[in-house]
N, C-alpha and C positions, 0 to 999 in steps of 0.2 A: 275416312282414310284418304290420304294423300299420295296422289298417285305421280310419277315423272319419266315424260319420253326415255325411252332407250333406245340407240339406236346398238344393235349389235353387228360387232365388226369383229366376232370371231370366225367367220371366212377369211378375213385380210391376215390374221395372226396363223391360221392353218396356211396359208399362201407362204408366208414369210419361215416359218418353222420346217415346212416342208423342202423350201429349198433350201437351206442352209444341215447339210450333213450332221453336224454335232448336236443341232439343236433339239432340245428335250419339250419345254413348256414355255408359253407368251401368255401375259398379260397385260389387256391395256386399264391402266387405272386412273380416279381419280386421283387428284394428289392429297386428299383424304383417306385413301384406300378401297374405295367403293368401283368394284370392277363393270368396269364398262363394256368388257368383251373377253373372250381367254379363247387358248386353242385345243383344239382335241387333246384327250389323253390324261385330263383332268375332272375332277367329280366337281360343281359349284362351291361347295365348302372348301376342296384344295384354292381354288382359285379366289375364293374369299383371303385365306390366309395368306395365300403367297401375297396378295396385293397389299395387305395390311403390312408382312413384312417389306415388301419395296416400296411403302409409303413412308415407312418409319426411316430404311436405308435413305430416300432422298431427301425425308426432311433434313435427316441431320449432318448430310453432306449441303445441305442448302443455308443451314447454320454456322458449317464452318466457314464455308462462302464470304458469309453476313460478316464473320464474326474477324476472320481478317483481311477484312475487305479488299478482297478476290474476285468480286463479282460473283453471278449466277452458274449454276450447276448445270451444262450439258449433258455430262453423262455419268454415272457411279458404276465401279467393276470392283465386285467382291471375288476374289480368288478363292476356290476352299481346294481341297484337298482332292476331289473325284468332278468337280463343276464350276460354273463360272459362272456368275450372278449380273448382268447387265442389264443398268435402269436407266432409261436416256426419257430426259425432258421433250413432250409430246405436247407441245401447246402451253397456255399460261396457267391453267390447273388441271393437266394431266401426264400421265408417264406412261413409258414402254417398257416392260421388262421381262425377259427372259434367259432361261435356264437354258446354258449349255454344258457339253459335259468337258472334260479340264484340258482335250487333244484339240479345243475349237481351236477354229483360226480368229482369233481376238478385232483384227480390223475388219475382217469380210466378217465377221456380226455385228461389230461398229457401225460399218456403212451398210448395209442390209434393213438394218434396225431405223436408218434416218432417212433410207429409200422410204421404209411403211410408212412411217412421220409424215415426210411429205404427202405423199399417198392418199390420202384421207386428210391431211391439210385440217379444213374446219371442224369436221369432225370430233377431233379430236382435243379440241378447248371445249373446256366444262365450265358452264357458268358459275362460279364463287358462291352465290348467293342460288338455294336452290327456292323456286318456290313454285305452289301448285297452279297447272295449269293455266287456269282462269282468275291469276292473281296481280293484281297492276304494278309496277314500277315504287308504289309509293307506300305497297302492304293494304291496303284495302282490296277485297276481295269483288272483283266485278263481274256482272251478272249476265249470263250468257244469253 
């Protein structure tokens, strides 16, 4: 079994959620989907799924980026109907996303959102390439 550091920073996402009024739930992900930290209010399996959908939301605003070359994706805002869906680029493979309900104030979550970003700074880049523990640079596995 293969086991890898986590470091959990759902304190910082309970920090951030709590002060912002409208706010419901935070997730910080990888940009794979694999949550790295979430805030109260959430069961692990919510925050499983939520992350998988704002992995999927930024890949494919990171594709239309690509695709008419637009450059990189800041940030993605899905409006629905009762909530407001905010996934802001956290590092070079992670994201920040949370659930507000649809009365937020859209820029005091914007900038709230990229205060935590900085915040936690290294933190929050996830290495590309995940490998276990005591595994070298080259894929050979080396001996403790």
């Amino acid at each position: 079994m293969t086991t890898f550091q986590r470091i959990d920073l759902g304190w910082l996402l309970d920090e951030m959620v709590s002060g912002l009024t409208d706010a419901r739930v935070a997730v910080l992900l990888s940009t794979d989907g694999l949550p790295l930290g979430y805030s109260k209010g959430q069961k692990h399996s919510e925050a499983e799924r939520f992350g998988a959908m704002a992995s999927a939301l930024h890949s494919l605003a990171r594709s239309a980026g690509h695709h008419f070359r637009a450059g990189g994706v800041c940030q993605t805002v899905v409006e629905l109907d009762e909530a407001v869906l905010f996934i802001t680029a956290a590092g070079e493979n992670a994201c920040l996303a949370l659930l507000a309900s649809e009365t937020a104030d859209m820029g005091l979550v914007a900038y709230e959102m990229n205060q935590t970003v900085q915040r936690v700074g290294t933190h929050l880049s996830v290495d590309p390439v995940r490998r276990p523990p005591h595994a070298d640079p080259a894929g050979g596995a080396q001996r403790p």
